[in-house]
C-alpha positions as CSV (number, residue, x, y, z in Angstrom):
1,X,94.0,13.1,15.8
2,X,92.6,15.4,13.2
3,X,93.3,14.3,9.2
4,X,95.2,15.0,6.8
5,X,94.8,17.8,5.1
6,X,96.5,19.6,2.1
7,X,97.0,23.1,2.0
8,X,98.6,25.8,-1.2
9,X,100.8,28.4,0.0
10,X,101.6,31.6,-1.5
11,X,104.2,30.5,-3.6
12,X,101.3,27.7,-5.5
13,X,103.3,25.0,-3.4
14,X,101.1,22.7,-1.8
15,X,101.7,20.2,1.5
16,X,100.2,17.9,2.8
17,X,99.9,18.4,6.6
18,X,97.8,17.7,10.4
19,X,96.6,20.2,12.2
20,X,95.2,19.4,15.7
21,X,94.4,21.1,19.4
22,X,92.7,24.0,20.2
23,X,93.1,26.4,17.6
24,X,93.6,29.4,20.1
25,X,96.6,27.3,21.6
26,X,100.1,28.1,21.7
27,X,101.7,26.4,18.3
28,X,104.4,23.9,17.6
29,X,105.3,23.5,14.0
30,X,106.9,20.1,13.8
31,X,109.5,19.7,10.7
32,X,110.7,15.9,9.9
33,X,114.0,15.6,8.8
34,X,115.7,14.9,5.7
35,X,113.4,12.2,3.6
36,X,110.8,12.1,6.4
37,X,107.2,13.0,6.7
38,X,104.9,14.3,8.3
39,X,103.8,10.5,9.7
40,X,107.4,10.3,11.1
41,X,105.7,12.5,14.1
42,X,103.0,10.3,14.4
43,X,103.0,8.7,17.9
44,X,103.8,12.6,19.0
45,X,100.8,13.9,18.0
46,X,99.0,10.5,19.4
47,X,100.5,11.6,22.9
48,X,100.1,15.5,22.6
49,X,98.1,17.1,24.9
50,X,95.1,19.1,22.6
51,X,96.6,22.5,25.1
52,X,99.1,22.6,22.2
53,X,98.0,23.6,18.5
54,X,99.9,20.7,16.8
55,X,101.4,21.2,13.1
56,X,103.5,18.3,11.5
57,X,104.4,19.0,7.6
58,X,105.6,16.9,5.1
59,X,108.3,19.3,3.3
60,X,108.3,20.4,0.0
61,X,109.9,16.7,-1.8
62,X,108.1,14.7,0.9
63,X,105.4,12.5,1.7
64,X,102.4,14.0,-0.2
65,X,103.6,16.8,-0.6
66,X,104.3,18.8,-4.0
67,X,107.6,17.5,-5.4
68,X,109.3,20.8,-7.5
69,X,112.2,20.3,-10.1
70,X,114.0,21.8,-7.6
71,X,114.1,24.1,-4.7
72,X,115.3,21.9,-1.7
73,X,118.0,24.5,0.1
74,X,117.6,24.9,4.0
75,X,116.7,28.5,2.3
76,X,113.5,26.4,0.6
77,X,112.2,24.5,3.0
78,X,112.5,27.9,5.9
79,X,110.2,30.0,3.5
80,X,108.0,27.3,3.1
81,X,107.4,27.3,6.9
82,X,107.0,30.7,7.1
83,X,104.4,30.9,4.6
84,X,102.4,27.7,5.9
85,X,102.5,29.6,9.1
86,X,101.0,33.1,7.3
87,X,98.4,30.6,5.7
88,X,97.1,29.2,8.7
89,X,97.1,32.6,10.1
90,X,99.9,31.6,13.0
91,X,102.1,34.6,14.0
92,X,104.1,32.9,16.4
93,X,105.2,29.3,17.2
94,X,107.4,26.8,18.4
95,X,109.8,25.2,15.8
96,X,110.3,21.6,15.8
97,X,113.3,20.0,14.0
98,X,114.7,17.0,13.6
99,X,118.2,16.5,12.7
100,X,119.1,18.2,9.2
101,X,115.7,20.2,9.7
102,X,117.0,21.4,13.0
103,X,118.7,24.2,10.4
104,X,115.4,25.0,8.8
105,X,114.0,26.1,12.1
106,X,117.3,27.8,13.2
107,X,117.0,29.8,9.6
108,X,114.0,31.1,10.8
109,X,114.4,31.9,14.3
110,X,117.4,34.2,13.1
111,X,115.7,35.6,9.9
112,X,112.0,36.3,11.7
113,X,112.9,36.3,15.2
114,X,109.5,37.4,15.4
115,X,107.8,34.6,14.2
116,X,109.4,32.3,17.0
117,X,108.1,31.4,20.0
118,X,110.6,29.1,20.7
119,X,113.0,26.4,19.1
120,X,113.5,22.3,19.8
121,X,116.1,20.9,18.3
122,X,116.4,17.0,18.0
123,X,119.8,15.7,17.2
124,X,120.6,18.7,16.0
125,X,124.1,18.8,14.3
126,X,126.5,22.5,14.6
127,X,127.0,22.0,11.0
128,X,127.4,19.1,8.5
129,X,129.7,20.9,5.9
130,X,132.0,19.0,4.7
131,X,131.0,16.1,7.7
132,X,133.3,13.1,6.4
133,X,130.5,10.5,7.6
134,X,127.8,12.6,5.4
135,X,130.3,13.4,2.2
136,X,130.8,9.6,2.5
137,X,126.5,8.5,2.9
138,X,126.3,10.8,0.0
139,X,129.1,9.7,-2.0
140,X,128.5,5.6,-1.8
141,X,125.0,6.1,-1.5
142,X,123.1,9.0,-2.4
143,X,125.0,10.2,-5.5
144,X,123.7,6.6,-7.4
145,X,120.3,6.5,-6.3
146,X,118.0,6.2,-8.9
147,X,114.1,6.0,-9.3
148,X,111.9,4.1,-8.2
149,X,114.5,3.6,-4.6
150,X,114.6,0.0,-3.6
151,X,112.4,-0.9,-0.4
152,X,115.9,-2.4,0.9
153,X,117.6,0.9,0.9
154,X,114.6,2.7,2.2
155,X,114.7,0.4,5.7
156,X,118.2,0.6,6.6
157,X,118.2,4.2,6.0
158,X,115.4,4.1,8.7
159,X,116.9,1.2,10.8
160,X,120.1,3.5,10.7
161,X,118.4,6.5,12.4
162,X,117.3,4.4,15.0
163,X,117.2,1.4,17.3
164,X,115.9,-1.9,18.5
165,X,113.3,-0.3,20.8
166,X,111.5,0.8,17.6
167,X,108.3,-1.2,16.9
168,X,108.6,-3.0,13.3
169,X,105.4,-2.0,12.3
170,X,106.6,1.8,12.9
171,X,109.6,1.3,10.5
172,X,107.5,-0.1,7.4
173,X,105.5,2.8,7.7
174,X,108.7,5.1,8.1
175,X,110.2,3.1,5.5
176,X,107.3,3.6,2.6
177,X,107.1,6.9,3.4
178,X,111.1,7.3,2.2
179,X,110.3,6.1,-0.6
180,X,108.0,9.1,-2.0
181,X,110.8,11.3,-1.7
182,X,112.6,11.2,-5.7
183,X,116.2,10.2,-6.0
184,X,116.9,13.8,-7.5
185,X,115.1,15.7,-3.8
186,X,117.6,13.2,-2.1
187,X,120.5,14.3,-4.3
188,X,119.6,18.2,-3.9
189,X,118.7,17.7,0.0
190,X,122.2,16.4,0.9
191,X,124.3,18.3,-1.8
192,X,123.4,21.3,0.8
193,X,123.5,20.2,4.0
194,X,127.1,19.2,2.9
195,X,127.7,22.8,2.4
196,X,125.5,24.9,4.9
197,X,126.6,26.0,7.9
198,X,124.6,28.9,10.3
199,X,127.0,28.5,13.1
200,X,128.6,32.0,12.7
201,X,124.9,33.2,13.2
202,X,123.6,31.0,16.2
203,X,124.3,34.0,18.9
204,X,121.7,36.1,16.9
205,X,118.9,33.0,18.1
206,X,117.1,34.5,21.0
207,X,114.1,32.2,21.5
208,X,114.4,29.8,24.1
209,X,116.0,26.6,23.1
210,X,115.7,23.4,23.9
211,X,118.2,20.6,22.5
212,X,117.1,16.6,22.5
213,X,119.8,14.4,21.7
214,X,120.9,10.3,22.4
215,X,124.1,9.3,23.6
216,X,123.8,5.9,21.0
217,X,123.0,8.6,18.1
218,X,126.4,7.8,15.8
219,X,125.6,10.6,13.4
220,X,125.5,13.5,16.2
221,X,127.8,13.9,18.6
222,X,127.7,15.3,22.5
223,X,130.3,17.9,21.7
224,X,127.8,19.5,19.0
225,X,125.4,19.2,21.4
226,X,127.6,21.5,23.8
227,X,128.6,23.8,21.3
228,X,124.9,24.7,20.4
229,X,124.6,24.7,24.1
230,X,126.9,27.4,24.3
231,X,126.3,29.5,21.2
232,X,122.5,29.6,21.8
233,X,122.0,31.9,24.7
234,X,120.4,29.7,27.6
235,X,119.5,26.8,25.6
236,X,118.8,23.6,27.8
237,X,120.1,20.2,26.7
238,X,118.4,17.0,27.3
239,X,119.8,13.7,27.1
240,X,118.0,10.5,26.9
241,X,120.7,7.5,27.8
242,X,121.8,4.5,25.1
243,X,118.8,6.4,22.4
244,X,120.1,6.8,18.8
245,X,119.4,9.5,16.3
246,X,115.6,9.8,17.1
247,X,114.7,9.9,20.3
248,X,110.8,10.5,19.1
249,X,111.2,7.3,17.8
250,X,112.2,5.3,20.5
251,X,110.7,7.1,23.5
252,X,107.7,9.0,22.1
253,X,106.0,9.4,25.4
254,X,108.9,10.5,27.2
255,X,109.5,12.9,24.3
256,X,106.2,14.1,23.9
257,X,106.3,15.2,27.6
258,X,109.4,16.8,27.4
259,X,108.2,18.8,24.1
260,X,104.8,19.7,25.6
261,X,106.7,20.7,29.1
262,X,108.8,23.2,27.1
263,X,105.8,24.8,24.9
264,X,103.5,25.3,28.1
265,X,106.6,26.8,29.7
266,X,106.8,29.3,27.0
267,X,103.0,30.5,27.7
268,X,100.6,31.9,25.6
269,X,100.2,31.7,21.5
């Protein structure tokens, strides 16, 4: 796999990022969720075929990446991609989200179509505005946090996202990566996923879709999954049996295959 690298955007912002595959590939920019990094996608790019130009990010707040005073709306983190793309010199990719960065990818695909090859969404939710399981995460939980975050808290989050059939040595490393990301880029990240919601705009998506998701996952449901099904013009839904909220996590080379499977589909760069 190629190293980490850091690179400044536009904006001054700089992230800390992989870049890997043959650089006249077709490209998948892969976007952790909430509190992840870039390492989260680890065992992906480990399985990744080097036919696909693979980009995993730590977001703005993340990882290594630059940590802002503030600045962490889906809005944020959807420019950010765009201009990490324009730096790299990428017109076109495939969008990789997981969970509450399924609506960073979705932001783009409707505001630059152009710029979107295609979309995967992993436990993706419809919307989480005003989600009673989220208002209630952020209300016992996130709304008190305070710097530095406790080790403790940093594994369940992680142990909560997803199952047995993840290796312990893969959750320490998940888990020290949470805990780069500052109590106040937690408070920011989940004050607006409490209130965003794209839904009215999904028919405008019109890159081809393709939806991941877990029957064990407690935080996204099957009807969601439906619902995007329907409002994303011929989007394909995929269902991995008894995995939780990251299938990456649990099955990476069954994921993988499924992921590079849909970007060779799509063709050329």
């Amino acid at each position: 796999m190629a190293g980490v690298a850091t690179i400044t955007l536009a904006s001054g912002l700089t992230l800390s990022y992989v870049d890997q595959g043959d650089e006249s590939a077709p490209v998948l920019l892969l976007l952790p969720g909430p509190t992840d990094s870039w390492r989260s996608y680890q065992q992906v790019l480990d399985l990744l075929p080097h036919s696909i130009r693979a980009i995993a990010v730590s977001q703005r707040g993340h990882g290594d990446s630059d940590k802002p005073a503030t600045g962490y709306r889906v809005e944020d983190f959807a420019a950010d991609a765009v201009l990490l793309l324009e730096k790299l010199g990428v017109n076109r990719a495939v969008l990789a989200g997981h969970s509450g960065s399924c609506f960073v990818a979705r932001r783009v695909a409707i505001d630059q179509p152009e710029r979107v090859a295609g979309l995967i969404l992993e436990a993706s939710p419809t919307t989480l505005r005003g989600d009673p399981r989220l208002r209630d995460f952020v209300t016992s939980m996130v709304s008190g946090l305070e710097d530095p975050i406790s080790e403790d808290f940093a594994r369940a989050v992680v142990v909560d996202t997803s199952s047995e059939n993840v290796p312990p040595d893969v959750l320490d490393e998940l888990a020290l990566e949470l805990l780069k990301v500052p109590a106040r880029v937690w408070r920011e990240v989940f004050a607006d996923l409490l209130e965003y919601d794209d839904t009215p705009e999904l028919g405008h998506i019109d890159a081809p879709t393709l939806l991941l998701w877990g029957t064990a996952d407690t935080l996204v449901t099957r009807t969601m999954q439906d619902q995007l099904a329907t409002s994303i013009r011929g989007a394909e839904l995929v269902v991995y049996h008894g995995v939780g909220h990251t299938p990456r996590w649990d099955y990476p080379a069954r994921f993988s295959a499924d992921v590079a499977s849909f970007v060779e589909g799509l063709g050329g760069p």
